[in-house]
N, C-alpha and C positions, 0 to 999 in steps of 0.2 A: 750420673750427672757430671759434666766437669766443670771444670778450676779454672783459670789460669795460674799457674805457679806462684806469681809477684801480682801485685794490687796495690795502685795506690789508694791511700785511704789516709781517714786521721789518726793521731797518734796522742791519747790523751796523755801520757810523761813527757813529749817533746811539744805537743800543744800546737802541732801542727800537720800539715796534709805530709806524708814520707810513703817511698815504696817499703810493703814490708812484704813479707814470706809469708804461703800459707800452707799449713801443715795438718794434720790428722793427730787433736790428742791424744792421749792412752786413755781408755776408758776405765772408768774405776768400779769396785765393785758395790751394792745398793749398801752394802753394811761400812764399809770405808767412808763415804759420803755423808750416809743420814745413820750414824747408828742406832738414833731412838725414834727410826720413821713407826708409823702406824703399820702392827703386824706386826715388826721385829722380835727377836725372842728374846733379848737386852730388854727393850719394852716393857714385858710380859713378866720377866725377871724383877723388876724394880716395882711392877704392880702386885707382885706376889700373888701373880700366879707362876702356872708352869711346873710347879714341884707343890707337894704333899699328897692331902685324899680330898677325895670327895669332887664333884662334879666344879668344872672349870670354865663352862662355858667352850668358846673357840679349845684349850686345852684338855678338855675332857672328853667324851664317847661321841662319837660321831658319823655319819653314815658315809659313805663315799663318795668321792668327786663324782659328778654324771659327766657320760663322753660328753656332755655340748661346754664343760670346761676345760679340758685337757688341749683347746687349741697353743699352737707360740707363735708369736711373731715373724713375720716372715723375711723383716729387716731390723738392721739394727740403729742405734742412733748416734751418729758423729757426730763428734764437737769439731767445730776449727779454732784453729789457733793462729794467729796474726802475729811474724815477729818483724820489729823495724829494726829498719838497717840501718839508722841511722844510734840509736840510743839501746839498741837490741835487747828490749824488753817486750816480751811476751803478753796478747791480749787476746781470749779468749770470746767466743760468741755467747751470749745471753742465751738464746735457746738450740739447742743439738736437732740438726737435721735426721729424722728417720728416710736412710736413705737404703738400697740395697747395694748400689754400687756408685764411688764416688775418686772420679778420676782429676787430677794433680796434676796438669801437665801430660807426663805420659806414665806417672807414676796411680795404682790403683789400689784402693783402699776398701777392704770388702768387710 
């Protein structure tokens, strides 16, 4: 997919239309963002499970994953970032594109 480098767009801290920059987040990891998501072992820790005896449900005996789960993803998903030039504050997109390849101008983002 490309970009154009520069966009103009709005700029909700200056409260108006500005060119600003578009750039490729850092993507963070699921536990840095949501540490008490569903599934976490923080989670599981505060519900007590995860540690003692006796059968734990999800933490306890279990059979193995079947191949029809062990697929991954075959792209990842980019955030953009939006910075103005004018007040050079940073705004980010509401939802992250899953894209496989996402090109900036002539800069590429995999």
């Amino acid at each position: 997919m490309k970009i154009p480098p520069q966009v103009n767009r709005y700029c909700p801290y200056c409260k108006a239309k500005t060119k600003q920059k578009v750039s490729v987040a850092k993507q963070k990891t699921r536990s840095a963002t949501h540490p008490l998501s569903r599934g976490s072992s923080a989670r599981a820790k505060l519900r007590g499970l995860k540690s003692g005896s006796g059968n734990k449900g999800k933490w306890g005996s279990k059979p193995p994953v079947g191949k029809w789960k062990r697929k991954t993803k075959s792209t990842k998903r980019l955030s953009l970032m939006y910075t103005c030039s004018v007040c050079k504050k940073a705004k980010g997109v509401k939802k992250a594109m899953r894209v496989s390849r996402l090109e900036i101008g002539d800069k590429v983002a995999k």
